[in-house]
N, C-alpha and C positions, 0 to 999 in steps of 0.2 A: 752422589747416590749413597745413600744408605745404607749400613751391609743387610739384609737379612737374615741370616744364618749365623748363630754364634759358633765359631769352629772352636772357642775355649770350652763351650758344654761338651762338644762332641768328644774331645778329647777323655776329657774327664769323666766322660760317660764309658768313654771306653776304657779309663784308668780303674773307674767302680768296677766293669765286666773282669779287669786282670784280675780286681782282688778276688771277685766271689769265687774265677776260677781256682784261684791261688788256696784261698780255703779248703774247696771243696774238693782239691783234684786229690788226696790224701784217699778219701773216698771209694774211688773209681781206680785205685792201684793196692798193693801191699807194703804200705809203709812199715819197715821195721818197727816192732811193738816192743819194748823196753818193762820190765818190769815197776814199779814205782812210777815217781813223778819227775825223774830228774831227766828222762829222755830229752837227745838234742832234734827235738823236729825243726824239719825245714834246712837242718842244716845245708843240705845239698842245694837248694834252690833261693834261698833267703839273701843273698849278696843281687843275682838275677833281679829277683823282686825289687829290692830296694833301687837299683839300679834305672830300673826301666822306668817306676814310681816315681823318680827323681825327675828323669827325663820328661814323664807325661806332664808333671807339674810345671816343668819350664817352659815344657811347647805351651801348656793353658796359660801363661803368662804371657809368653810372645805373643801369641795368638789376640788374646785380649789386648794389651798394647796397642797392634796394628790396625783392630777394627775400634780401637777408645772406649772398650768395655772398661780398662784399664787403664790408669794412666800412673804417672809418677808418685802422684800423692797418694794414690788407693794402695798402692805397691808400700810405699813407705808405713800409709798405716797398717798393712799387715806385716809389715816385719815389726811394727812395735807390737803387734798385738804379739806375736807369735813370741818376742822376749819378754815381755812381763807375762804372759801364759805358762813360760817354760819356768819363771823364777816363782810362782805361785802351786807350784807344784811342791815347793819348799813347806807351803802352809800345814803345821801339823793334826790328823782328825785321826778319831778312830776307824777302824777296818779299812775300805779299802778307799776312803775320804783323801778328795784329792782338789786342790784348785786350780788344776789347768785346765779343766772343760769347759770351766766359765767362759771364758772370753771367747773360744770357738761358738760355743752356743749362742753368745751376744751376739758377735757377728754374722753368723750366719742367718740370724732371723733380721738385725737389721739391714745386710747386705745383700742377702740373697742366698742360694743353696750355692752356687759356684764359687761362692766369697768363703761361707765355713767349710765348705768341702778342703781349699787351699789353706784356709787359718787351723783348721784341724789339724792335717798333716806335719804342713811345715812345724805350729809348735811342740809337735811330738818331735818330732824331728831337733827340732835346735833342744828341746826337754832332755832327748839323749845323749847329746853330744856336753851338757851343761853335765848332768850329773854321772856322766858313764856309762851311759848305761844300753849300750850297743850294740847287740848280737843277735839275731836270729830272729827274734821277734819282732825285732825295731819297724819292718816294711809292715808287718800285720797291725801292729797298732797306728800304726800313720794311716792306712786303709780305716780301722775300725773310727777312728778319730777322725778323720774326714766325712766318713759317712755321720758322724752326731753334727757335727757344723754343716751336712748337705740336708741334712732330716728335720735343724731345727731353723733352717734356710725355705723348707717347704709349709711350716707351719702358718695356720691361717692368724691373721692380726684381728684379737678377738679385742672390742674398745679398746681403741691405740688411745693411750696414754693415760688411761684409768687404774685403779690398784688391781683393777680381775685382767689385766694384759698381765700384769706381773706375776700374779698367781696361777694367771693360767701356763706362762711359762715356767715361773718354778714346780708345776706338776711335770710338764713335760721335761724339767732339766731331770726328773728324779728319773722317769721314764728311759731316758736316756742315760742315765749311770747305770741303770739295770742292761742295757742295751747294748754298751761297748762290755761289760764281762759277758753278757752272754756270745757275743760273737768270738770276743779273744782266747776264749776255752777251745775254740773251735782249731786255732793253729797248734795248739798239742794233744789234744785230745783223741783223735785217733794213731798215736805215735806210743801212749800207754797202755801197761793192762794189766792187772793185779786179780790172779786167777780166784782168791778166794771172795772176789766181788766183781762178778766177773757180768751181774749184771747192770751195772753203771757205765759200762765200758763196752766201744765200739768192738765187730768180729766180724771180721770177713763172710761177707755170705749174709749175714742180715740185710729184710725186705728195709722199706723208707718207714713202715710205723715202728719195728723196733728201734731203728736208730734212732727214730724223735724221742721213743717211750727212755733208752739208755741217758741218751743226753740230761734229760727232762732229770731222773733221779741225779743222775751225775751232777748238774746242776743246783739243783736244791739243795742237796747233802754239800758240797764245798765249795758255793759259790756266791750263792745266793744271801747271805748276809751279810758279806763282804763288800758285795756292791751294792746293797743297800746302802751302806754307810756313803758308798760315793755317792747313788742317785740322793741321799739325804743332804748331803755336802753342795751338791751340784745348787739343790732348791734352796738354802740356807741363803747361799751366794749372793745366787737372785734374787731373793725375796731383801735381801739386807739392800746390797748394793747394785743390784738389776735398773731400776728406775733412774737413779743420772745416768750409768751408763749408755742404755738406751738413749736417753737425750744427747749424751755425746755424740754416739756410734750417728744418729739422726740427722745430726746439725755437715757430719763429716758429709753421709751420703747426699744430704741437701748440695754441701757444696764442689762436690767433687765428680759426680755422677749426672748423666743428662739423659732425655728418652730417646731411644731407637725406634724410629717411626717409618712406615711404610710412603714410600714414596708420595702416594697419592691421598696423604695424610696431612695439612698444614700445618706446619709448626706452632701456627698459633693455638692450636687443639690441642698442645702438649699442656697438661694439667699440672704434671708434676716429673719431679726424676724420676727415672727407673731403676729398678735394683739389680744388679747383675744375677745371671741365674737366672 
């Protein structure tokens, strides 16, 4: 019998609900507010997060395994993807130009939303541990980075294997470099406050249009062209090296992936593999 149900989505579904909570709960409490930008948010809870994060990832692993959404070789190729991900992070661009999105976004459009949701993460993950860089924030950008490998896993396949799939993904990679900063502003930015600009900045007690209207400047003013430079980076990427990729990432999920069909479904009506996610 067949499974029906992916318990690897469900997981992950509910590892996306930890994070938005995790974001958002700053919000709906009184997070000490710090003058400047050096505030330690999250400290209290960020080891919790990372923690759990970890766990949800290996349950979506086992999970998949058991039902052969996963198998040995889909596992191995996200552990390459997620090292050469964390060592293209090395690549040097202006502002906030970075090359470890890439491969999360490949993947995930070739593999499915469940596939970049996990190559997201993990290569953040093994990224911090490569270059140091491990504190407090680390759980929120494995969440923010997850979600661009789960976002560019839902994306529609506009002419598969023509140059407007490329172009239409290197729009979308830009989209999504603007994407992961606007969300990761979100883990310190109610934890600041700099009274002589004080309307950039969240306060207790505002309705949901000031906080959009505060963020929105806050954003613009020191964010916003910084991650341009990534979402630029991100489409640079693709547009160069996006096209064999894709045909690798292709030929893997040809050979490693197979459909989940409902019982009363013949096998012989199976067209093609399915993509996880």
């Amino acid at each position: 019998m067949r499974p029906r149900h992916s318990y690897a989505n469900i997981i992950l579904i509910l590892a996306s609900l930890l994070g938005a909570a995790a974001f958002l709960s700053p919000f709906f409490g009184q997070p000490p507010q710090q003058t400047g930008m050096s505030a330690t948010a999250h400290g209290s809870d960020a080891m919790l997060m990372l923690t759990l994060l970890s766990l949800m990832a290996l349950a979506a692993i086992v999970a998949g395994l058991q039902s052969n959404e996963i198998n040995a070789k889909t596992l191995a190729v996200l552990g390459a993807l997620a090292a050469v991900g964390a060592i293209m992070r090395f690549i040097p661009g202006p502002g906030g130009f970075s090359g470890i999105f890439f491969l999360p976004i490949m993947a995930g459009y070739a593999f499915g939303s469940q596939f970049g949701f996990l190559a997201g993460l993990v290569t953040l993950l093994a990224s911090a541990f490569l270059t140091g860089g491990v504190g407090p924030w680390l759980p929120y950008q494995m969440f923010a980075a997850g979600w661009t490998g789960a976002i560019a896993g839902l994306a529609p396949h506009i002419r598969p294997g023509t140059k407007w799939e490329i172009i239409t993904l290197a729009g979308l990679g830009l989209l999504l470099g603007l994407f992961y900063g606007l969300i990761m502003n979100l883990w310190f930015w109610p934890f600041v406050f700099q009274p002589e600009h004080a309307e950039i900045y969240w306060q207790p007690g505002q309705g949901p249009l000031a906080v959009i209207k505060a963020y929105a400047l806050f954003y613009l003013i020191t964010s916003f062209f910084w991650d341009f430079w990534r979402g630029i980076g991100n489409a640079a990427l693709i547009l160069i090296f996006g096209a064999p990729v894709l045909r690798l990432l292709y030929r893997y999920q040809q050979r490693f992936h197979f459909a989940i069909l409902p019982d009363d479904v013949p096998i012989s009506n199976a067209s093609s593999p399915a993509t996880t996610g």
